[in-house]
OpenMM code with the backbone's topology and positions (N, CA, C; nanometers):
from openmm import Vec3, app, unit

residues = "UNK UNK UNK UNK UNK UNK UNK UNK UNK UNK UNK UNK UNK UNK UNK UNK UNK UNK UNK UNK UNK UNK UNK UNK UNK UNK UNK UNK UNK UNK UNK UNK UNK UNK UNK UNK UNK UNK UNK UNK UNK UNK UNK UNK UNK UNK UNK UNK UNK UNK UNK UNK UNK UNK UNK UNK UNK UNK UNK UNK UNK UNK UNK UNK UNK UNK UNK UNK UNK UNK UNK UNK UNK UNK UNK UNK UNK UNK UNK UNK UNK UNK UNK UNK UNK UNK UNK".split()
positions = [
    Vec3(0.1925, -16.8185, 0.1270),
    Vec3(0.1098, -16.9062, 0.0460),
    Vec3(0.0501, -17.0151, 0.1354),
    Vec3(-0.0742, -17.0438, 0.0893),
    Vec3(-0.0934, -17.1711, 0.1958),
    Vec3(-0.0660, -17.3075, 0.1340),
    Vec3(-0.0810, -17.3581, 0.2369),
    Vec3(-0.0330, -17.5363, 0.2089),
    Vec3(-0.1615, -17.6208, 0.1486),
    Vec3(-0.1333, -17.6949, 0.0503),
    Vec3(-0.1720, -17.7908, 0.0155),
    Vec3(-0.2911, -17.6728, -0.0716),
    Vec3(-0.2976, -17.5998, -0.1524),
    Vec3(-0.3726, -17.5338, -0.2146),
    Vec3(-0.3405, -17.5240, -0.3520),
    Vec3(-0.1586, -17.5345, -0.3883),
    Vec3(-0.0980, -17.4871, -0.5378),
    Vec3(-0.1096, -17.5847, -0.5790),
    Vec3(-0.0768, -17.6333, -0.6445),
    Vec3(-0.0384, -17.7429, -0.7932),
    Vec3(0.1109, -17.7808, -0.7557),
    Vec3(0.1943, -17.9017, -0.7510),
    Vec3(0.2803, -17.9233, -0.7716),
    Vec3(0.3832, -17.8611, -0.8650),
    Vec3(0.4480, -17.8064, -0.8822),
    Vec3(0.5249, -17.7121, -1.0213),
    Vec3(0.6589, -17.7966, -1.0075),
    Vec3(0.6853, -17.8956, -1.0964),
    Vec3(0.7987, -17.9289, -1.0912),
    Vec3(0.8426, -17.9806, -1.2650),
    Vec3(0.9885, -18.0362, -1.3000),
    Vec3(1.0337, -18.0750, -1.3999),
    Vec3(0.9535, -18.1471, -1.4867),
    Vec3(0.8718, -18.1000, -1.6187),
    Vec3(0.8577, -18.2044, -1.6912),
    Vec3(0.9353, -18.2369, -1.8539),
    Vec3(0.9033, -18.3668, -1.8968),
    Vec3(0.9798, -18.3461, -2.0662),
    Vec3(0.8267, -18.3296, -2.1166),
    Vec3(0.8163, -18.2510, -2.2172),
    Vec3(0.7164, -18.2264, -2.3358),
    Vec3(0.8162, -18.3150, -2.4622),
    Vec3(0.7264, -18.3974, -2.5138),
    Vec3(0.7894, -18.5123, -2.6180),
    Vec3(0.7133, -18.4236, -2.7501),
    Vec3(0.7557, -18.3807, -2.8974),
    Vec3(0.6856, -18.3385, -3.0302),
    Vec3(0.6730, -18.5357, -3.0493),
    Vec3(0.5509, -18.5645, -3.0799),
    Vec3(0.5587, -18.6900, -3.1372),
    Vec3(0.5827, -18.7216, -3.3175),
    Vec3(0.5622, -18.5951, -3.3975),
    Vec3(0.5533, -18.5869, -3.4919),
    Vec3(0.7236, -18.5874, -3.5424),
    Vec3(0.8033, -18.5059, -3.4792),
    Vec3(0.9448, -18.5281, -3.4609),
    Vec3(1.0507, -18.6069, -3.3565),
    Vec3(0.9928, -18.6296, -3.2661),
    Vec3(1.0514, -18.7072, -3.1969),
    Vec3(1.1583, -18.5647, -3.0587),
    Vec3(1.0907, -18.4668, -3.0872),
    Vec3(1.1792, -18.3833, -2.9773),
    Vec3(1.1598, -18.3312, -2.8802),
    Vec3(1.2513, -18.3743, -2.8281),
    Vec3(1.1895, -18.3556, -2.6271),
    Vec3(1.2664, -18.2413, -2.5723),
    Vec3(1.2018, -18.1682, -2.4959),
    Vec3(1.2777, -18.0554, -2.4184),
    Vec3(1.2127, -18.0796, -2.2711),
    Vec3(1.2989, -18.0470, -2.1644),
    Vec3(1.2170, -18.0283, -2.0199),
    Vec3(1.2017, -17.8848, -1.9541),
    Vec3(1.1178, -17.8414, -1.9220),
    Vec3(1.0623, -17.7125, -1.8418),
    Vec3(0.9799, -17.7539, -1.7374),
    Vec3(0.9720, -17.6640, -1.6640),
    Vec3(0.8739, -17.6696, -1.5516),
    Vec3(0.7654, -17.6199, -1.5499),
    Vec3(0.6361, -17.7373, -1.5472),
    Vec3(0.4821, -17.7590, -1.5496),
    Vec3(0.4217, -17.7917, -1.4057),
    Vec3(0.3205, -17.7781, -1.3830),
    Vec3(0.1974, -17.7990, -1.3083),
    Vec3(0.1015, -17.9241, -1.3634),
    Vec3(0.1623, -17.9958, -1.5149),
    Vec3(0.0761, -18.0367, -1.5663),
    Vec3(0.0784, -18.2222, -1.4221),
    Vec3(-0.0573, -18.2995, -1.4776),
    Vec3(-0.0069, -18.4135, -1.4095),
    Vec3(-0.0454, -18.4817, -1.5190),
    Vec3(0.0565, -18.6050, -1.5579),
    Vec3(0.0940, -18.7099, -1.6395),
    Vec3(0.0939, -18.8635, -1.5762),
    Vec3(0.0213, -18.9173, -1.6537),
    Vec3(0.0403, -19.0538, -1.6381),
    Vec3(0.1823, -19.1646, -1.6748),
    Vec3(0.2392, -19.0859, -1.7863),
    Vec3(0.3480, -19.1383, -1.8049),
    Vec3(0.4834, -19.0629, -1.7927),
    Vec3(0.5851, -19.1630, -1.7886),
    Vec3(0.6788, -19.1169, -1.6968),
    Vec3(0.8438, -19.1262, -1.8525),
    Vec3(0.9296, -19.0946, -1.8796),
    Vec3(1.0363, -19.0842, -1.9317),
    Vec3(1.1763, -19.0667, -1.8654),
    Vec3(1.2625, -19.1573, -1.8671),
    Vec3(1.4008, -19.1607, -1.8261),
    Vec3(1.5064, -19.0629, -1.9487),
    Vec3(1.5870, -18.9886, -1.9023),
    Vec3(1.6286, -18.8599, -2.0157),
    Vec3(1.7890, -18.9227, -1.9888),
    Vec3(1.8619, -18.8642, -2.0923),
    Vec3(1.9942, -18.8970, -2.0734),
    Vec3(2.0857, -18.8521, -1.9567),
    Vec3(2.0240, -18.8001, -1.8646),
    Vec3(2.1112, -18.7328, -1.7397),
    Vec3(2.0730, -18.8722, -1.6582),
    Vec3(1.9788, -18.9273, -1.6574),
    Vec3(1.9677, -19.0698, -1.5715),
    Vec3(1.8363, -19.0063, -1.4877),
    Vec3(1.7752, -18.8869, -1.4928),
    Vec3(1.6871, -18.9073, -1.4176),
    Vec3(1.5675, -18.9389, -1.4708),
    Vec3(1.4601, -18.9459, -1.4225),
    Vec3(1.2754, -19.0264, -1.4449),
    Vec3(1.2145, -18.8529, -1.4342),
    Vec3(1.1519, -18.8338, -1.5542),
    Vec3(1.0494, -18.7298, -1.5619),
    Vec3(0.9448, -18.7522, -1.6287),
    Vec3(0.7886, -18.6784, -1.5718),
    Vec3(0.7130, -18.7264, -1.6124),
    Vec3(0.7085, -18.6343, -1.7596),
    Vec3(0.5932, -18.7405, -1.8286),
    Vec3(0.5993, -18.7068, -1.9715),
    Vec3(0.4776, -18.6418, -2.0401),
    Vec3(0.4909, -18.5574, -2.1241),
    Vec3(0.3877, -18.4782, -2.2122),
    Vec3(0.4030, -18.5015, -2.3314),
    Vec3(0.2833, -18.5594, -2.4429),
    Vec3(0.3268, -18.6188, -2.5492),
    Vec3(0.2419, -18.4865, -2.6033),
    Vec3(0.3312, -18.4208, -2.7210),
    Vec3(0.2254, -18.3156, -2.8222),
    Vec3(0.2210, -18.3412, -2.9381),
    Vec3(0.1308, -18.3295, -2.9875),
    Vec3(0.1026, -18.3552, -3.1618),
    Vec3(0.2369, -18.2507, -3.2440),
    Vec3(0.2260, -18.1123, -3.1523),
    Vec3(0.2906, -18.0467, -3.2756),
    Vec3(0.3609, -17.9585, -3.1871),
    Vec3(0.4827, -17.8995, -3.2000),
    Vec3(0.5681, -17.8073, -3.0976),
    Vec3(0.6745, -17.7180, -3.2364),
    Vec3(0.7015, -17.6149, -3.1803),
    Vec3(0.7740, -17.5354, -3.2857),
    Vec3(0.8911, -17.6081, -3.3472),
    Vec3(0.9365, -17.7315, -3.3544),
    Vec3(1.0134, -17.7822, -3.4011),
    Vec3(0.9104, -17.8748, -3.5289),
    Vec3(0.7920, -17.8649, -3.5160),
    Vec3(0.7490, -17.9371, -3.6411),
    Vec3(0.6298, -17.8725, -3.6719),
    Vec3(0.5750, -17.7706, -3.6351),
    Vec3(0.4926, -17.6416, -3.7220),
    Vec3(0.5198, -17.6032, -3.8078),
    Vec3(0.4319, -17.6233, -3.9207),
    Vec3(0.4991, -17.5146, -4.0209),
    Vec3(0.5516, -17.3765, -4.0652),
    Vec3(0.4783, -17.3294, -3.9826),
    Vec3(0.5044, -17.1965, -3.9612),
    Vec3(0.6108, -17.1574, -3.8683),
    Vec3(0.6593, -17.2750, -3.7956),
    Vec3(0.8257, -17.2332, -3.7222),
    Vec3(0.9254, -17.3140, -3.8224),
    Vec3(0.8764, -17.3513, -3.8875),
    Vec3(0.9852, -17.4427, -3.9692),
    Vec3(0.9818, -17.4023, -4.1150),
    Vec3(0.9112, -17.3264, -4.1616),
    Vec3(0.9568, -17.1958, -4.2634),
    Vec3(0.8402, -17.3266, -4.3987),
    Vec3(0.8078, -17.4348, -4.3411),
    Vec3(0.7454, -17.5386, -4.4858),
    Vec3(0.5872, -17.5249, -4.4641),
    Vec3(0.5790, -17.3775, -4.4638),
    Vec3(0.4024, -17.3792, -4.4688),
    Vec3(0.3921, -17.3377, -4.6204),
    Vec3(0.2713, -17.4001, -4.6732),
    Vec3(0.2448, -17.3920, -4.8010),
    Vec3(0.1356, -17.2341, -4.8427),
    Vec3(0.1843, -17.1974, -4.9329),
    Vec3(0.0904, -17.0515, -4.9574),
    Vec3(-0.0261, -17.1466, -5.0121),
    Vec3(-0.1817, -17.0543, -5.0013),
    Vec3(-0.2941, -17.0782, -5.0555),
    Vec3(-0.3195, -17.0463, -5.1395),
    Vec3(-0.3608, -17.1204, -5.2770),
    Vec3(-0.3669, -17.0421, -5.4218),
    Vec3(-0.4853, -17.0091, -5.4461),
    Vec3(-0.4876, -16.8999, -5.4840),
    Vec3(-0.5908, -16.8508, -5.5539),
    Vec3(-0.7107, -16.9310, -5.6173),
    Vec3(-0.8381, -16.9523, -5.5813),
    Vec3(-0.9252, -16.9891, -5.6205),
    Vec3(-1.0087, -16.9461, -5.7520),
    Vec3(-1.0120, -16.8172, -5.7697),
    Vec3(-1.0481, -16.7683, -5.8376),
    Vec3(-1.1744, -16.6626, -5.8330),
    Vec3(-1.1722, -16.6822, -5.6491),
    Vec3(-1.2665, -16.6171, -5.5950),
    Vec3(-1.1957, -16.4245, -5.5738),
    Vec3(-1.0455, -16.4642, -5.5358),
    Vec3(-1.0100, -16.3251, -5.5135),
    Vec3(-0.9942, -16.2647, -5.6423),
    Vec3(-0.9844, -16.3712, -5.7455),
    Vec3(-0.9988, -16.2437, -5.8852),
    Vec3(-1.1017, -16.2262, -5.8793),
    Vec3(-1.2146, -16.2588, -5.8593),
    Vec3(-1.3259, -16.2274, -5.8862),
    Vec3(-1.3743, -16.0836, -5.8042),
    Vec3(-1.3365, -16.0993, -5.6887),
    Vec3(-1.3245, -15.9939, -5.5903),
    Vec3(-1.2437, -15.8541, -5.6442),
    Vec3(-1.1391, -15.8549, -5.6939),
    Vec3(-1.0738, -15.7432, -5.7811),
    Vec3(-1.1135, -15.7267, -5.8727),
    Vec3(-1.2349, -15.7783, -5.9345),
    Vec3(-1.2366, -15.7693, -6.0477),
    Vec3(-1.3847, -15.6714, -6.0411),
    Vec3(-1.4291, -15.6839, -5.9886),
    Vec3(-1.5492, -15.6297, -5.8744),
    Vec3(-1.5202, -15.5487, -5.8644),
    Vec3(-1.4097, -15.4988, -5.7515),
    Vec3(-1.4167, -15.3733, -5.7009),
    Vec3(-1.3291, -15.2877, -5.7729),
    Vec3(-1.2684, -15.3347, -5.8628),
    Vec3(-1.1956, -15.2255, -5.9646),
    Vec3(-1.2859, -15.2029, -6.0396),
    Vec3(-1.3858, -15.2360, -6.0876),
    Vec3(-1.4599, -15.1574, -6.1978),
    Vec3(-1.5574, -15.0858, -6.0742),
    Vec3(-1.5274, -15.0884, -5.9497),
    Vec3(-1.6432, -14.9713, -5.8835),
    Vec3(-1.5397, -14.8873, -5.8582),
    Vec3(-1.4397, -14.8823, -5.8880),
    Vec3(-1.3451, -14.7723, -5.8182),
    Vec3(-1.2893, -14.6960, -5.9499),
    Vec3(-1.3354, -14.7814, -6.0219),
    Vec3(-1.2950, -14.6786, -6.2108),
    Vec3(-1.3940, -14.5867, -6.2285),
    Vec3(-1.5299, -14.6334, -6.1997),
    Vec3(-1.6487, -14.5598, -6.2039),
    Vec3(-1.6491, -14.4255, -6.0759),
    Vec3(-1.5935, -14.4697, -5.9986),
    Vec3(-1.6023, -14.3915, -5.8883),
    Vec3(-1.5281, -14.2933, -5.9029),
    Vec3(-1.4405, -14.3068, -5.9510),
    Vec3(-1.2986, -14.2152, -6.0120),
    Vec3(-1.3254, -14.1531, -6.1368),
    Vec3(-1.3833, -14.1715, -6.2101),
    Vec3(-1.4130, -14.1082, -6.3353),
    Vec3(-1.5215, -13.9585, -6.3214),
] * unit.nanometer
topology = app.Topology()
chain = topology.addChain("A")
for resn in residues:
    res = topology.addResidue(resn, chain)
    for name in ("N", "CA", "C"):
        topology.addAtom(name, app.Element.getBySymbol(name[0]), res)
């Protein structure tokens, strides 16, 4: 590999701000701000709006979409072309 060409790849925390939950992995990202973790060391920090700990869809509280009245309308449509079609 050559020198001075990669990205730094080292420890960062990703913060969910919406929950408050931090995990650390290793990024390339670069951050302006920095976080002290309970082991005592300084890592830099990634703040995200939303991480599978507060998605709805990883956290099982996504809401179904109700019916407008457009998809009856839509069945209602194509079953009388498929009665006709069938007859």
């Amino acid at each position: 590999m050559k020198e001075g060409v990669h990205p730094t790849y080292r420890e960062v925390v990703f913060q969910d701000m919406s929950s408050g939950f931090k995990f650390i992995t290793r990024s390339t990202l670069n951050t302006r701000e920095t976080i002290k973790m309970e082991d005592g060391k300084e890592y830099p920090l990634m703040k995200l709006d939303v991480t599978s700990e507060s998605h709805p869809f990883y956290t099982g509280a996504q809401q179904r979409i109700s019916e407008t009245g457009r998809v009856e309308k839509f069945r209602q449509k194509f079953a009388r072309g498929t009665k006709a079609a069938s007859a």
